[in-house]
Structure formats: C-alpha cells, structure tokens
N, C-alpha and C positions, 0 to 999 in steps of 0.2 A: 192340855192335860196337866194338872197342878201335880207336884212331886214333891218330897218330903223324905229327906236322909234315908234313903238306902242303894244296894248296888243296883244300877240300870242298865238296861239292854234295849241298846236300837238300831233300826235300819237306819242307813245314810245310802242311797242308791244301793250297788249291788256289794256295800260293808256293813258287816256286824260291830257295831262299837258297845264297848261294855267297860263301866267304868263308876267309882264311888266317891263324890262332891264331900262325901261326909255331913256331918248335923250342921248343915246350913241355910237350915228353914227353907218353906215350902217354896217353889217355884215352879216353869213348867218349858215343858222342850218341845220346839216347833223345826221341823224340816222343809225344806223349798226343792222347788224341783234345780234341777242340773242345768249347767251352764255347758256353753261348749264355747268355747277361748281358744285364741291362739297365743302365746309367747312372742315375744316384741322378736325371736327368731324366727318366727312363721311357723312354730310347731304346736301342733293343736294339742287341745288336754279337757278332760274333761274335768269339772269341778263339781263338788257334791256339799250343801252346807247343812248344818244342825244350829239352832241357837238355843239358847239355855236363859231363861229372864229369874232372878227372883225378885220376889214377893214384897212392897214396902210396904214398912212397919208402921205400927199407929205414929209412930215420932217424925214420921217423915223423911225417915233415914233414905238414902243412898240407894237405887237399888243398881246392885250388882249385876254383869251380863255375862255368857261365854259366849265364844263364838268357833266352830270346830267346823274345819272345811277340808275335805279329802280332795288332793287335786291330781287323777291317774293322765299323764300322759301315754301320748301314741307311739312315743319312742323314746330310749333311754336318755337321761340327763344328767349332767354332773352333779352329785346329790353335796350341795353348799348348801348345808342348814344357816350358818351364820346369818350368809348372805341374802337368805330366804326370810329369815326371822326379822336381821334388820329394816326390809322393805316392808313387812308387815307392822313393824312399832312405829315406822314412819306413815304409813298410812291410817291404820287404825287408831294412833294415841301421836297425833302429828304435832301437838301445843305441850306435849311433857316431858320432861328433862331426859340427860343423857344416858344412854341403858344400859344396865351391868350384864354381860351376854357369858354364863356359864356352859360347858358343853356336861350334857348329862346320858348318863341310857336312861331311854325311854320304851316302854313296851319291846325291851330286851334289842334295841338297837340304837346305833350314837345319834344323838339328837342336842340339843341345846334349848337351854330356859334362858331367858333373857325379864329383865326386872328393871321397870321404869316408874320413878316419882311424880306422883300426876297433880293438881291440886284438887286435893282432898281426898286422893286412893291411890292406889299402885295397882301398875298396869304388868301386867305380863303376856309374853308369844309363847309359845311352847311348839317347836317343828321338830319332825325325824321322819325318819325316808322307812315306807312300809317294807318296800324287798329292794332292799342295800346290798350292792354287788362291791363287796371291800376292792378284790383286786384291781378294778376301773374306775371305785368309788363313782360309782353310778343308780340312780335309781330310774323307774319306770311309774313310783307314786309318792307322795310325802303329805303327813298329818299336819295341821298348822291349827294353833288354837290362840286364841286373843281371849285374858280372863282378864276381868274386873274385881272377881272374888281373891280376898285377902289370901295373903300366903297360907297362913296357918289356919284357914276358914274356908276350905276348899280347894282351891287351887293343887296348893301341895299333894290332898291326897287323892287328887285329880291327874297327877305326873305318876303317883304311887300305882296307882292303879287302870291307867285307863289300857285297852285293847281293842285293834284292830283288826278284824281279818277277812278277807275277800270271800263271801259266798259261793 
C-alpha cells in the first residue's frame, strides 16, 4: 500500500500505532505475522513487526527503511531501554560506527534514541517500554524501531509523534 506524508494509523497484532514520517516521499507499510520467542532466560514474549520501505528516486538515491517491532512479554522485565537499543544497533547496523545513545520521552514515557554513522546514512534505534512500572522499573512490553530515514527527514518527527496503545 504506497503512502505519501500524512499521519497514519495501523494495526500491529492486537496495537494501534499512529504516527507522522512527515513529507518524506511516497512509501509503503507491510506487517508480518507474529513471532513467538523466548528470551536467552527462557521467558517467552511475543513479537509483533510493521516495516516501512520508501520509494527510490529517478537518481537512484538511497532508499530508506523503518523497522517497528512491538515485543509484549508473558511476564514482567527489567524495562533497560539502553541495553535493549544497543543490542538492536548491533544487530541491525552491525558494520556502523560507535553510537550516540540519548535518553528521551517517548510517547510520554522514558525511552532513548540512539544515532549511529553508517557509510553513506545514519542509522537510528528508538526503544521505550509501553506500561513502565517506575517503582520496580519494570515493564511487560517495549516499542523498538530501527530507522534509516534521516534525522530531520522523518525519523524526528517520527519520535515527535508516534503512539502506541493496546486494543
């Protein structure tokens, strides 16, 4: 389904995500079905993914991907965005330099951006914990996004705007 700057709304398993790329030329958003994972602790979690592709240009430009993966486990976990985000810039941008890891609010709870040098783009993670229990700093789900689209060309008001919420 090809898309073209404006705010979107979709399913991902049983979440509504709704969120604005901004004018960053046409692209189009595919969902997969759901993973069922366990945790190198032996605790299960379900995984839910959306991708995002744009569109190359007559020039043969670049084309930019998201990658937005909801993953609810079956029971609570220490909600370590850092340490969630670094394992994802490691896997996902494994050949690109060392990464600037910011903590930010994100859809109104603590999350971190994290900004890595690629050659020829910068790479960003973007993780935050959907129902954050501050007193045990724990959660039961957490957002994780890997973008390709430039800071100021998506991405950004991609962190500005995006929302989560369980059906």
């Amino acid at each position: 389904m090809p898309v073209d700057a404006k705010p979107e709304k979709i399913t991902i398993g049983p979440y509504s995500v709704s969120f604005d790329l901004g004018n960053v030329g046409a692209y189009s958003i595919s969902t997969t079905e759901q993973s069922e994972i366990d945790t190198l602790f032996g605790i299960p979690f379900t995984k839910y993914y959306a991708t995002i592709e744009g569109r190359e240009t007559s020039e043969g430009e670049r084309i930019p991907n998201l990658k937005l993966t909801i993953n609810d486990f079956h029971e609570a976990m220490r909600a370590d965005m850092v340490g969630r985000a670094e394992h994802a810039l490691g896997s996902s941008f494994p050949s690109c330099g060392e990464p600037t890891i910011v903590p930010r609010t994100i859809d109104n709870k603590p999350g971190v951006v994290c900004s890595q040098a690629c050659v020829g783009f910068s790479a960003y993670t973007i993780s935050y914990p959907l129902d954050y229990n501050a007193e045990n700093n724990s959660m039961k789900s957490f957002v994780q996004i890997s973008s390709e689209y430039p800071w100021e060309e998506g991405t950004s008001s991609l962190v500005k705007t995006i929302h989560v919420e369980k059906s």
